[in-house]
N, C-alpha and C positions, 0 to 999 in steps of 0.2 A: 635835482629832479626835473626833468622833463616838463617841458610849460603845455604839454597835450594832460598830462595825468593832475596839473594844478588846475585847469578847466573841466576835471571829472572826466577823461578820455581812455579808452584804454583799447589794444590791438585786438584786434578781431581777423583771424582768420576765413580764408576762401579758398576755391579751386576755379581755374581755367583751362579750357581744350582748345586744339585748334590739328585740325590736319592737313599737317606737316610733321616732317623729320625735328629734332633736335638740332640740328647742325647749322638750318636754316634760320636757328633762334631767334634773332634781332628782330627779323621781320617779320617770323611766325607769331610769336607768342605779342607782337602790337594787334594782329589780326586776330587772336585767341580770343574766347565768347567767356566771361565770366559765369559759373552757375549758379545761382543764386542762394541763397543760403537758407533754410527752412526758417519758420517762426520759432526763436527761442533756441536756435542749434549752429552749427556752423560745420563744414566739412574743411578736413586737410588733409594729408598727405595720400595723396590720388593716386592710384596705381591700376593702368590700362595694359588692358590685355586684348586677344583675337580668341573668338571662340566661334566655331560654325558659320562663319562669313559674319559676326556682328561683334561689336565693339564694345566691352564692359567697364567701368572705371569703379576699380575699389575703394572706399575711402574712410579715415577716421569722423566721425557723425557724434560729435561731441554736444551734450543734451544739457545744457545748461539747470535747468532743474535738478535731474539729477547727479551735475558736479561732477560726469564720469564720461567717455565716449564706448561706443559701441561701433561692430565695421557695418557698414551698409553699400549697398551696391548700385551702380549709375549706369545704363545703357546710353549709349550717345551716337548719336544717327541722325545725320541730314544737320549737323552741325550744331545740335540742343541735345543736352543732356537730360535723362528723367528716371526720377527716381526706381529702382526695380523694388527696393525693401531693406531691412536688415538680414543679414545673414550670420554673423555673430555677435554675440552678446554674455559678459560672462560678471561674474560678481565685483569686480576689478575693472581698469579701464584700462582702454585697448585702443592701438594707433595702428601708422603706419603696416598696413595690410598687404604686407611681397607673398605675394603669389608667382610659384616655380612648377615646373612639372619633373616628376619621376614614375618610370617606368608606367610611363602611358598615363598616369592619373595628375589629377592638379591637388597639391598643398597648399594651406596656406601660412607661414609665421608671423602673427602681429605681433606688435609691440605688447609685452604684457608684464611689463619690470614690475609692480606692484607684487605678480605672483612669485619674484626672484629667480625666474626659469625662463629656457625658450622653450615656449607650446607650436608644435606645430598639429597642425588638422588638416584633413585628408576631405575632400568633397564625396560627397554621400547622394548628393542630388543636385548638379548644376542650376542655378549660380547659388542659391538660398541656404542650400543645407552640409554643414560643416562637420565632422565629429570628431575629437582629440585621437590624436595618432601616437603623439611621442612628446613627453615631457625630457626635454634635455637640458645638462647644464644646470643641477637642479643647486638653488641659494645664488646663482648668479643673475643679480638685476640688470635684465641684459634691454637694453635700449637700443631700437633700430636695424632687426637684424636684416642680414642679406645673406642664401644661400644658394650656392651655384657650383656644379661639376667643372674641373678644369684637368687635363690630363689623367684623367684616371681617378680621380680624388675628389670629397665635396669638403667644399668650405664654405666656412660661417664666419664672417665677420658683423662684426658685433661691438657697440658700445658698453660705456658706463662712467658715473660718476666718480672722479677721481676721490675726491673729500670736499670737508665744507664750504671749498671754497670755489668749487667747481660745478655751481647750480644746474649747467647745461648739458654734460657730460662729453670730457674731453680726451676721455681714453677709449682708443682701438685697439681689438683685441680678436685676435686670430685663433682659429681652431680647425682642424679637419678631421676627418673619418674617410671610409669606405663607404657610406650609405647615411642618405639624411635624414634617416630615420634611425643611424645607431644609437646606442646606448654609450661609446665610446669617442668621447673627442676629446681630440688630443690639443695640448697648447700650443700655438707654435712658440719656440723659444724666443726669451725674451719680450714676453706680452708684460704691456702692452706695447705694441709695433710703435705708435704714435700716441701722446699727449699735446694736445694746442686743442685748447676750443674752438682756431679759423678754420679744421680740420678734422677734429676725431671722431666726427659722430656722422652717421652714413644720411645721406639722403636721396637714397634713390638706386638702379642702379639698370646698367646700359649694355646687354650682350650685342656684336657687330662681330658675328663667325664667331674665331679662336680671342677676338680683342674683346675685353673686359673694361667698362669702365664706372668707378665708382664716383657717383654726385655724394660730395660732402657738404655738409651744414658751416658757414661760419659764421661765428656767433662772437658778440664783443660786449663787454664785460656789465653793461646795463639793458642790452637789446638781443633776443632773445630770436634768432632765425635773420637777422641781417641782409644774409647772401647766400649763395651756392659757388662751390668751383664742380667743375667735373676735372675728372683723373683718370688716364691709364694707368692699369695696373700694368707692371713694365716686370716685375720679378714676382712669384709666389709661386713660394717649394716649399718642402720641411723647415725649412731652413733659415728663411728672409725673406720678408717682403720690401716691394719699392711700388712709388708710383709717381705721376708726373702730371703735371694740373697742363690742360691742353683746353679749357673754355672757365669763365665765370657765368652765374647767373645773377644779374642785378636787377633790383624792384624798377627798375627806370622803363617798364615798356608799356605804362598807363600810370593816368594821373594818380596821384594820392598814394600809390602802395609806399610802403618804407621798409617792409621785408619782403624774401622768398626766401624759401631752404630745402626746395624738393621737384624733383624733374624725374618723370619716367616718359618714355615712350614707344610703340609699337613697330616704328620705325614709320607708322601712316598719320598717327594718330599721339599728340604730345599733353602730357598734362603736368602744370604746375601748381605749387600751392606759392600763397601772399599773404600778404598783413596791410590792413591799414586803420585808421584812427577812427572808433565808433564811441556809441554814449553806452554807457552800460548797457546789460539785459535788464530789466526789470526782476524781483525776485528770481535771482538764478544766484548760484554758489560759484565762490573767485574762483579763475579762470587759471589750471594749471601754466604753468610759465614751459612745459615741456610736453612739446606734440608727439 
């Protein structure tokens, strides 16, 4: 056991911005402004977008009293982030918040494995109001999804827990349709694509034109978000995928952190999430091990 957790310590996640590119990493994200984290809550996996000239940052707002996270949303302007509100909130708990657009309107898929489906929701009223669109995938506890048109075709890729001995969820798992809103997805053969916990679970994800690239989580076998790699997707058809890790993300670009496992950016504007060593919350319920 870890000598942080024998002095009553335990990882507490956060989020930082900074505007820059992704590629500029090193240097960006030592310059990146940490947000701070509400009384009794904590925010991660941060997902920034552009809407009407202004800069939004979605993120998991995990509420420590009630044991569960909910998405809430961050305006971030003149280099400080602030709170806009919640925007969803469902009986179950909910993460990682990818927001994509089709056909003119914005979706959102969070993370919602508890419900064993991926829900996606369709915005109703920019940025606050959300409403279920399409329950897909239904009994699959699907962790981390990322959905994106590529040639003609939209794909889902998507986690999940191998078995019990797999706490973090180390299998990828590939699907597509005609519409990300179908009722029909198809597997690709031979899912899942990848098993490895330094890799199978999605963290983030990077369009640059026709190049695709997925931030994956890696995670080691007591430490729970570690690192990041980022990846080209270098092959995905019916048929096969491949991809090829072309950057890391390591906790090394401010004192104290000992994880990250998430990287999105606008291509202006960069956001990651972190881990470092805090003292408990005071009455709050144990801290899921999976963002």
């Amino acid at each position: 056991m870890s000598w942080h957790y024998r002095l009553g310590l335990e990882p507490r996640w956060g989020i930082s911005l900074v505007e820059a590119d992704w590629k500029s990493k090193e240097a960006a994200l030592r310059a990146s402004r940490p947000v701070p984290n509400p009384p009794g809550r904590y925010f991660a996996d941060p997902f920034v977008i552009e809407r009407d000239g202004r800069t939004y940052c979605f993120v998991e707002d995990y509420v420590h009293p009630r044991g569960k996270a909910h998405i809430t949303v961050l305006e971030y302007r003149a280099g400080a982030a602030t709170e806009v509100g919640p925007c969803l909130d469902e009986p179950f708990h909910l993460s990682f918040p990818f927001v994509f657009e089709y056909e003119g309107q914005l979706y959102l898929c969070p993370e919602a494995s508890a419900s064993r489906s991926v829900r996606i929701y369709r915005c109703s009223e920019f940025p606050l109001r959300w409403e279920l669109a399409r329950v897909a995938l239904s009994g699959f506890p699907a962790l981390d999804s990322v959905l994106f048109e590529r040639q003609g075709r939209w794909w889902l890729l998507t986690s999940r827990v191998a078995d019990a001995d797999d706490p973090f969820g180390s299998e990828l798992h590939i699907f597509h349709a005609d519409s990300p809103l179908s009722e029909q997805w198809r597997p690709l053969p031979g899912n899942p694509v990848i098993v490895d916990r330094r890799c199978g679970r999605n963290g983030g994800l990077i369009r640059e034109g026709e190049r695709v690239l997925r931030v994956a989580q890696h995670h080691e076998p007591r430490h729970y978000g570690r690192r990041a790699t980022v990846r080209e997707i270098t092959r995905l058809d019916e048929s096969g995928y491949a991809e090829r890790v072309i950057a890391s993300l390591e906790p090394d670009f401010r004192p104290g952190l000992v994880g990250a496992h998430h990287l999105t950016t606008t291509g202006r504007v960069t956001a990651v999430d972190h881990t470092s060593w805090a003292r408990p919350f005071t009455q709050a319920t144990p801290e899921r091990l999976g963002n």
